[in-house]
C-alpha positions in Angstrom: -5.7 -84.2 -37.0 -6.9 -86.7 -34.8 -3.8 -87.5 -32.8 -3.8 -83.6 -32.0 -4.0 -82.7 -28.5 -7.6 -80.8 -27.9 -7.2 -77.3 -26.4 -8.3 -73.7 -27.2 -5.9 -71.9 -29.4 -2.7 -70.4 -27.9 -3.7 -72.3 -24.6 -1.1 -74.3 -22.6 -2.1 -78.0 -22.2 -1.6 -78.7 -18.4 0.6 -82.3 -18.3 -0.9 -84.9 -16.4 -0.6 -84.4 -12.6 1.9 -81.7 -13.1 1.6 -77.3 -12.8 0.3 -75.7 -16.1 3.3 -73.8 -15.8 5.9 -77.0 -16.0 8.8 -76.9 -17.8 7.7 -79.8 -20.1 4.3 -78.2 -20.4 3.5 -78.3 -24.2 2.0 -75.7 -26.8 -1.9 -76.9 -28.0 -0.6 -77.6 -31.2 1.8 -80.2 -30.1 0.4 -84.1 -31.9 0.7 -87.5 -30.2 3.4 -88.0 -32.6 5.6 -85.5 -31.7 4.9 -86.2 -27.7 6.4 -89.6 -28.2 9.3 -88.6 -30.3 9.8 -86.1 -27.4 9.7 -89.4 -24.9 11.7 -91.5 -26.8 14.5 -88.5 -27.3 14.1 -88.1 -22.9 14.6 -92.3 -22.7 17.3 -92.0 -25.0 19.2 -89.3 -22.5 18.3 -91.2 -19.4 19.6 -94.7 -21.1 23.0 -92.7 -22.2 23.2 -90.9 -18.3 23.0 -94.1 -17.0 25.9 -95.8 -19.5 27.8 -92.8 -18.0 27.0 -93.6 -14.4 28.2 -96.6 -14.4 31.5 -96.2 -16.5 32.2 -93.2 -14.1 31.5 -95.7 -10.7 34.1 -97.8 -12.8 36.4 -94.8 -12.8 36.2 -94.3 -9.3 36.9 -98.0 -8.1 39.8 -97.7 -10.2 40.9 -94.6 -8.4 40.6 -95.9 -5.2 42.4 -98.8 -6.1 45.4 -96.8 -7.4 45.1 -94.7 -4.4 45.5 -97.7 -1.7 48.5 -99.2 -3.6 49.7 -95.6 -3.5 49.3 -95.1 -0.1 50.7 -98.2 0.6 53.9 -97.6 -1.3 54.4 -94.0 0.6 54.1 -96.4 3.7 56.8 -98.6 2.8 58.7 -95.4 1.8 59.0 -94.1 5.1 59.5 -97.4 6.7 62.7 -97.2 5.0 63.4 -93.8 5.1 62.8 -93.6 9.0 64.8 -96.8 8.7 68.0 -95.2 7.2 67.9 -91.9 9.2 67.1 -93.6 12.6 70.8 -93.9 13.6 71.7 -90.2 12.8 68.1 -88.5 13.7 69.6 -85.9 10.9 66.3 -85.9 9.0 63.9 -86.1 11.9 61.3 -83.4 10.7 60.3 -86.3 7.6 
């Protein structure tokens, strides 16, 4: 039809700026149509990698937040336990 891509039969239509031999390179009988469902389904991924980005940068503030109160707690921890065992020296090696 008209929205069809013009090349020789069997040919590999070279994609604009890119190697004939790209990954995305498409068969001669691939339409206009089908090139933009193919874009839409490649936004649709990107848009959906991106939700994922961010809810995982989420995750990893989170982390870190849990981490310093963590850390923080394991501090206080020792305080007291170097605290208690100062006077006998017993449990030195902690």
């Amino acid at each position: 039809g008209p929205g069809r891509v013009a090349a020789a039969a069997g040919e590999e239509v070279p994609v604009e700026g890119g190697p004939p031999d790209h990954s995305y390179s498409l068969s001669s009988g691939t339409t206009s149509e089908e090139l933009l469902r193919k874009l839409n389904e490649q936004r649709d991924i990107i848009a959906l990698l991106e939700v994922k980005m961010k809810e995982m940068k989420g995750s990893i503030r989170r982390l870190r937040l849990a981490e310093a109160q963590l850390r923080e707690e394991i501090r206080e921890k020792d305080r007291l336990l170097h605290a208690a065992t100062a006077g006998t020296r017993k449990r030195h090696g902690l």
